[in-house]
N, C-alpha and C positions, 0 to 999 in steps of 0.2 A: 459560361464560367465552368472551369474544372474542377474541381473537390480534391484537396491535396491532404494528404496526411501530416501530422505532427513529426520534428523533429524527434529520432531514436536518443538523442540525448537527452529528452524531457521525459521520457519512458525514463533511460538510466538517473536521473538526476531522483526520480521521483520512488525509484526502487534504493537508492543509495540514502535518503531522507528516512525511509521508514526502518533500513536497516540501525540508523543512529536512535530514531525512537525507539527499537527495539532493545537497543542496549537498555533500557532502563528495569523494564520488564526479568531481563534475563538477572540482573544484576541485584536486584529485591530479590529474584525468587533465590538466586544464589547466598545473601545474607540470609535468607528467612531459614532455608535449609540447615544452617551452621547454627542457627541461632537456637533449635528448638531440642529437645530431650529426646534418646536415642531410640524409646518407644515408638515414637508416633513418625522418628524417618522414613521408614520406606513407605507406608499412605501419603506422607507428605511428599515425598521424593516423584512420586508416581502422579500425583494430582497435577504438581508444579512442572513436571516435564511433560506431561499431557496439555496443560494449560501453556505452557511457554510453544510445543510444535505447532498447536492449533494458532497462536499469534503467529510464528514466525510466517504460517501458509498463507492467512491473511494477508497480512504485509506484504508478501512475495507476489500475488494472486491481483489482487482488487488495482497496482499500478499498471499489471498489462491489461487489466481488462479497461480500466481508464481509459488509457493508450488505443484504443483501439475502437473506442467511443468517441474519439472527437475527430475532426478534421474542420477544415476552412477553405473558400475560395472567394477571389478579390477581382476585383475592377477598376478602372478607374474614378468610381464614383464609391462606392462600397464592399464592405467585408462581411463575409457573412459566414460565422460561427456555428455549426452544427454541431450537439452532442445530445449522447443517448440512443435509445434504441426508440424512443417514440419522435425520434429525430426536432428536439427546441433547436431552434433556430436566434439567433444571436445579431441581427444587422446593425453595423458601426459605422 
């Protein structure tokens, strides 16, 4: 049996998911910023856009490395699911 990789559209599907949870993040930190007293903006400014890049890197990051962790190879009797780097093994 051969070990085939994951379809590049489940890499994209799954970077396209996180960039929609992302919106949520972006969009609190954006009300939160308007919301507060002109004092404490730029701490606030700086915290929120340090806290929002380090999300977006995440989000960006952790679906290719997914991606790149799994794979599969099939038979006529069985499929069998590898992922991770201590390689679990998955037979269906």
């Amino acid at each position: 049996m051969e070990n085939i990789k994951l379809n590049k559209k489940i890499r994209t599907l799954w970077l396209v998911r996180n960039l929609i949870i992302f919106l949520f993040p972006l969009v609190s930190g954006i009300v939160f910023l308007f919301t507060i007293d002109n004092i404490y903006f730029v701490p606030t400014l700086i915290v929120v856009s340090v806290s929002l890049v380090i999300i977006l890197g995440l989000f960006m990051i952790f679906p290719i490395l997914r991606y790149n962790r799994y794979w599969y190879a099939f038979n006529d009797r069985k499929i069998i699911i590898t992922r991770g780097v201590i390689f679990k093994e998955s037979i269906v």
